[in-house]
C-alpha positions in Angstrom: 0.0 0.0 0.0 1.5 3.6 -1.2 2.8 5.7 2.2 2.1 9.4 2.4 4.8 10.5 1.1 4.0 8.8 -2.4 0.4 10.4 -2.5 2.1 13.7 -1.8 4.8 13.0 -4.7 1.8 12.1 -6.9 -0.3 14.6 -5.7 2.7 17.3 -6.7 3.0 15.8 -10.5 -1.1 15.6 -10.7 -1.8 17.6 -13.6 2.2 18.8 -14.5 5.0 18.6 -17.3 7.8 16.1 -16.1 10.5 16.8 -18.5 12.5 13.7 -20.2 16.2 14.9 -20.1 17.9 11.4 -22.2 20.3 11.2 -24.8 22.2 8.3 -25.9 26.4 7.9 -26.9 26.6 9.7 -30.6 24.3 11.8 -30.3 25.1 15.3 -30.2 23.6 16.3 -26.0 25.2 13.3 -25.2 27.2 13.3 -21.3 25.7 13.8 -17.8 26.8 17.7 -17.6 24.2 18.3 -20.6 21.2 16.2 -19.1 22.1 18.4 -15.8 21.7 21.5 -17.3 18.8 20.6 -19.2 17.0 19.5 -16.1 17.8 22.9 -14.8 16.4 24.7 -17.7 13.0 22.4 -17.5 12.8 23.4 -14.0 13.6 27.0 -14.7 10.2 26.4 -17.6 8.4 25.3 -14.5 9.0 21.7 -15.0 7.5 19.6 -12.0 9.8 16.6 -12.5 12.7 15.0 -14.5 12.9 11.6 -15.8 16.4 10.3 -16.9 18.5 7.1 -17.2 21.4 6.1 -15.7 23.5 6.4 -11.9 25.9 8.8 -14.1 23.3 11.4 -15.4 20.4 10.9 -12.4 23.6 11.6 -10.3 24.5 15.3 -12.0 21.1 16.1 -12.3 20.5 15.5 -8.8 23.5 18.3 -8.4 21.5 20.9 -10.6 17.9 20.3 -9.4 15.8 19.5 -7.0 13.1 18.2 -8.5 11.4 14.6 -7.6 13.0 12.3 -10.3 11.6 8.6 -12.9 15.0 6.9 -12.8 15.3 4.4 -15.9 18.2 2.6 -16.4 18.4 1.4 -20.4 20.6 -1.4 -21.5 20.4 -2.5 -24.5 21.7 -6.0 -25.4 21.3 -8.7 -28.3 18.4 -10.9 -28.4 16.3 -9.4 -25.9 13.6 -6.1 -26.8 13.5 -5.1 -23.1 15.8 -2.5 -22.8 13.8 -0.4 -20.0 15.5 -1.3 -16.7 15.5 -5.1 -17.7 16.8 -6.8 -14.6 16.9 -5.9 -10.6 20.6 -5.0 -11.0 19.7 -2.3 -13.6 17.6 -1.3 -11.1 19.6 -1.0 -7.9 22.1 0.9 -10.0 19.6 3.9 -10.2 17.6 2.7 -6.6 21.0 3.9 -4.9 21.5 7.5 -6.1 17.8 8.2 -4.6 14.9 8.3 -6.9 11.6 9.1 -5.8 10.2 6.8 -9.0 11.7 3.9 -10.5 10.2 3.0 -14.3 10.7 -0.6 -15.6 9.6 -2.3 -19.1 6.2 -4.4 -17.7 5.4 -6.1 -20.9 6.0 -9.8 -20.9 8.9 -9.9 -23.2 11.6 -12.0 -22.3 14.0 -11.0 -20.1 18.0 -11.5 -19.3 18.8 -13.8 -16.7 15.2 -15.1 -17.4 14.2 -12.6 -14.6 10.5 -11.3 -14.7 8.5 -8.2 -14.2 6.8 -9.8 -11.3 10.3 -10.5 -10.0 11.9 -7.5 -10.3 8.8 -6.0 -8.9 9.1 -8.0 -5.8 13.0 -7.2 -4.8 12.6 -3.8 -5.6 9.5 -3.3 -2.8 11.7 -5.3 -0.7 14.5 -3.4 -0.6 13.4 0.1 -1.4 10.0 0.6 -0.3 9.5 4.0 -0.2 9.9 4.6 -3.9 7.1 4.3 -6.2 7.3 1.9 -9.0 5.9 2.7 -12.9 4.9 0.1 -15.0 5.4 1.2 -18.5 3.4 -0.5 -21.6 2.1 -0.3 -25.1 -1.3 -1.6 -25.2 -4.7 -2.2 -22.1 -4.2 -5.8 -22.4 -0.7 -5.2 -20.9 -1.9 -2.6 -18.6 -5.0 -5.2 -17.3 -2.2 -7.7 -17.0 -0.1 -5.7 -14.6 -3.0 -4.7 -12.7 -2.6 -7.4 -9.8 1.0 -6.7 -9.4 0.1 -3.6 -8.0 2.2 -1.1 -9.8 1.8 2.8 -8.4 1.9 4.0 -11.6 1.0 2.7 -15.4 3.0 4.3 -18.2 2.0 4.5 -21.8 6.0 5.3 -22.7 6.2 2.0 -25.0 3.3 2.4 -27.3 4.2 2.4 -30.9 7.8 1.0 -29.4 6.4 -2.7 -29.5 5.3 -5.4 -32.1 2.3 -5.4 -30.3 1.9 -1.7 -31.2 3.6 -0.6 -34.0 0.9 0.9 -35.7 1.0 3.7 -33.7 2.5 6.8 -34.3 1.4 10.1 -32.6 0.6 10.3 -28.7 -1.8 7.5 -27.6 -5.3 9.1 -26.4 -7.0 6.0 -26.9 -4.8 3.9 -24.6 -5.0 6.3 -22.0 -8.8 6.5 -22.2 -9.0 2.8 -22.2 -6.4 2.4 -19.5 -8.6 4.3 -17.2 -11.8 2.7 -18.0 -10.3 -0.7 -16.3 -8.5 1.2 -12.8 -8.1 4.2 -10.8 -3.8 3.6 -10.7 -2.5 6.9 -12.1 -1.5 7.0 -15.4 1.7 9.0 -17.1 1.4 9.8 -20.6 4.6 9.5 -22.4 5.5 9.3 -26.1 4.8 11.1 -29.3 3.9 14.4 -27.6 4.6 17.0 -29.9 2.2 19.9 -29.2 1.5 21.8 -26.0 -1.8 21.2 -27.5 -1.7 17.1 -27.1 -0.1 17.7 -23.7 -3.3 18.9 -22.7 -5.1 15.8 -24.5 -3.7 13.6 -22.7 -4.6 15.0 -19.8 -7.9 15.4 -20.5 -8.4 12.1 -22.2 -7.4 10.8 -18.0 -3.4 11.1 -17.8 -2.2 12.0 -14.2 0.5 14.3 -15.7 2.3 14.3 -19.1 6.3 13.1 -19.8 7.8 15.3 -23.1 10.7 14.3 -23.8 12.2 15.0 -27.8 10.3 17.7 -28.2 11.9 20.1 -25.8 15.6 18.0 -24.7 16.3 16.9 -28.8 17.1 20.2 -30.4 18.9 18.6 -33.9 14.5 16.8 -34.2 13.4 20.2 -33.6 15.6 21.8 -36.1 15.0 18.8 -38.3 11.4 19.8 -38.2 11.6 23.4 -38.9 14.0 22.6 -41.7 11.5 20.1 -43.6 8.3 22.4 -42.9 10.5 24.8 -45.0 12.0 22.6 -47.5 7.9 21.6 -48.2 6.4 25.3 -48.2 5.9 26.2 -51.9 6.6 29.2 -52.7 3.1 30.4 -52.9 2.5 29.5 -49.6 5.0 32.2 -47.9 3.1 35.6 -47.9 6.0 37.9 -49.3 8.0 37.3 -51.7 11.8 38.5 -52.5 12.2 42.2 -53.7 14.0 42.7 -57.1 17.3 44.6 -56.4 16.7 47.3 -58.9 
């Protein structure tokens, strides 16, 4: 059963922007000095809380802000699609520098060490039981599956991320509508938010509070999208057009 302090944290987020500050080796805000300093921008925006991966970069952020924190820990390996906090290890790692919220991959794709979400689930309220854990999935038949676990929070991060979801490819309305229809377990809505407009979507459509992550910590997308709105314009569709010299 959640303590207090976990319907406080939630009851902080309800409603709020929690700002993804990730970025992986080769690309270009790569290195924990970077995610720090975007955290401390989101919070300067008015950010509410930070998600981020890794002891390294939850470790500097920790430094900058003092925002409540979703610690992932991604590993990617060969043969296995789980790459969310896969295994209790991946978890400790990030369990130690002090999260307030731990997010793990809750689908039932196989795992390394043959270790399950049920598992993980169960050494992580043993050992740490003050943080909330987030289950994060792609479609409601993984979210009803989860239900008995008793997860503190349901993500929608992996939707249109999964076989079982591929289809999708702008924020997930639907699943959030449906996720609430079957429980009352917060939900976070995460992926394919583009728009401050969808931000408020999601919340409407029954998300607790809203995770952005590439559209405000992934400035070469942005630019990317700028660039290819230009590159399409037609020329008729700019309202001025160039001045002869003479």
């Amino acid at each position: 059963m959640m303590n207090q302090s976990g319907k406080n944290l939630l009851e902080k987020l309800k409603h709020k922007l929690i700002v993804s500050c990730q970025a992986r080796v080769g690309w270009p805000m790569y290195g924990a000095e970077i995610m720090a300093a975007f955290a401390a921008a989101a919070k300067q925006g008015g950010a509410a809380g930070i998600r981020a991966t890794g002891a390294d970069n939850i470790r500097k952020i920790k430094e900058r802000v003092d925002l409540p924190i979703i610690g992932i820990n991604k590993q990617f390996r060969d043969n296995y699609n789980v790459y969310i906090t896969p295994t209790f290890e991946s978890a400790q790692e990030i369990l130690e520098e002090g999260i307030e919220i731990i997010a793990l991959d809750a689908t039932p794709r196989k795992r390394p060490g043959g270790e399950t979400v049920e598992g993980i689930l169960k050494k992580i309220r043993g050992a740490y039981p003050n943080v909330l854990v987030m289950g994060e999935i792609s479609t409601v038949d993984e979210a009803e599956a989860i239900l008995p676990l008793g997860f503190d929070i349901i993500s929608t991060t992996l939707s249109g991320y999964t076989e079982e979801s591929h289809e999708v490819n702008s924020v997930n309305l639907e699943l959030i509508r449906q996720i609430r229809r079957i429980t009352d377990t917060p939900i976070m809505a995460e992926g394919r938010i583009m728009r401050e407009e969808e931000a408020v979507e999601a919340i409407n459509a029954g998300a607790h509070a809203v995770v952005v992550g590439t559209s405000i910590t992934r400035p070469e997308i942005i630019t990317e999208r700028y660039v290819k709105a230009l590159k399409d314009a037609k020329e008729t569709q700019f309202p001025f057009t160039a001045l002869n010299a003479d």
